[in-house]
N, C-alpha and C positions, 0 to 999 in steps of 0.2 A: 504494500500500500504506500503512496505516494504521500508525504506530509511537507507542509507549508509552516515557518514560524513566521509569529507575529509581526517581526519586527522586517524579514521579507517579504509579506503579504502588505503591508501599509506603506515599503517601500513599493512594489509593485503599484498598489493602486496610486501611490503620490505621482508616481512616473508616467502611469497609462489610463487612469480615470478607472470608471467602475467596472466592480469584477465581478460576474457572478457566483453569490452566496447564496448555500441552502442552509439552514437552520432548521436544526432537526427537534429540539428543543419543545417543552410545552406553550401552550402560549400564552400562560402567563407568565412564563418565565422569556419571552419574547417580547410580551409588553413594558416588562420591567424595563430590559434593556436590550438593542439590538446592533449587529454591523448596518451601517446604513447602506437599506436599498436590497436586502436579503431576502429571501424568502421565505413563508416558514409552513414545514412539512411537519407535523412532528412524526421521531421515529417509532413511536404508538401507530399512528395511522400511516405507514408508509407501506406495510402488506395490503395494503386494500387500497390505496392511492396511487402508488409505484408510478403507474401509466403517464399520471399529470405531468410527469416531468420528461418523460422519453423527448418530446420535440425539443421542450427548454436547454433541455443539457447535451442535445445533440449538436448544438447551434456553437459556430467558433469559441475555440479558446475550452480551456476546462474549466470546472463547476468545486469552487472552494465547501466542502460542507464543515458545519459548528456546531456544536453543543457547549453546554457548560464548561468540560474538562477534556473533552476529546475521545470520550469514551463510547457514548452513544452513536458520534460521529463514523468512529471506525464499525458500529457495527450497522450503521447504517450505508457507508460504504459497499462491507463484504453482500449485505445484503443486493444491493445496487448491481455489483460488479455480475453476482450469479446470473441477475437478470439482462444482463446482458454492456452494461453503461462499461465507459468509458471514461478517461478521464477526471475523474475523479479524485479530489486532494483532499487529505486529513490537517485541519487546523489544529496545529501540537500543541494542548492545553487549553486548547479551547477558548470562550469569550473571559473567560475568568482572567486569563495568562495577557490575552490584551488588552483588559482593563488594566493591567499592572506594567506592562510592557511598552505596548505601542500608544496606547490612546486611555491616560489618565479620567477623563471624562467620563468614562463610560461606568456608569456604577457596577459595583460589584456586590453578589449576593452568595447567601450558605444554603 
């Protein structure tokens, strides 16, 4: 599995504008705080959803996915990749790690 850190991915977006992000996340834990301009799928409903994103993440470039710590992320990945996807990046540590890393702003929650 392919992973992305914080401080490369904000470096990326600084340089080339916006990336797409999925967010696998609940969504209230989406509400709270989010990458801006992300998506949000939660990995609860990604076995019965999957389909929604076949076009979106087919389209240039690959498809950053986040969770809280990274954990969800990757298994919504593995899930992903069986069903066929491609390109697909693990945010290492998730939104938590970039609230402390790349983008102070961004609250952080337990």
């Amino acid at each position: 599995m392919t992973s992305i850190t914080q401080k490369d991915l904000k470096a990326q977006i600084d340089e080339t504008g916006p990336i797409r992000l999925l967010d696998v996340r609940e969504p209230e834990e989406h509400a709270h705080c989010a990458l801006p301009g992300s998506r949000l799928l939660p990995l609860s409903e990604l076995e019965a959803r999957w389909q929604e994103l076949e076009e979106w993440c087919a389209a240039d470039g690959g498809t950053v996915v986040y969770c809280h710590h990274g954990v969800r992320s990757a298994h919504a990945i593995a899930f992903l990749e069986e069903k066929g996807f491609t390109s697909l990046v693990n945010l290492t540590g998730g939104i938590d790690r970039w609230s402390r890393e790349a983008d102070p702003s961004v609250p952080r929650y337990w």
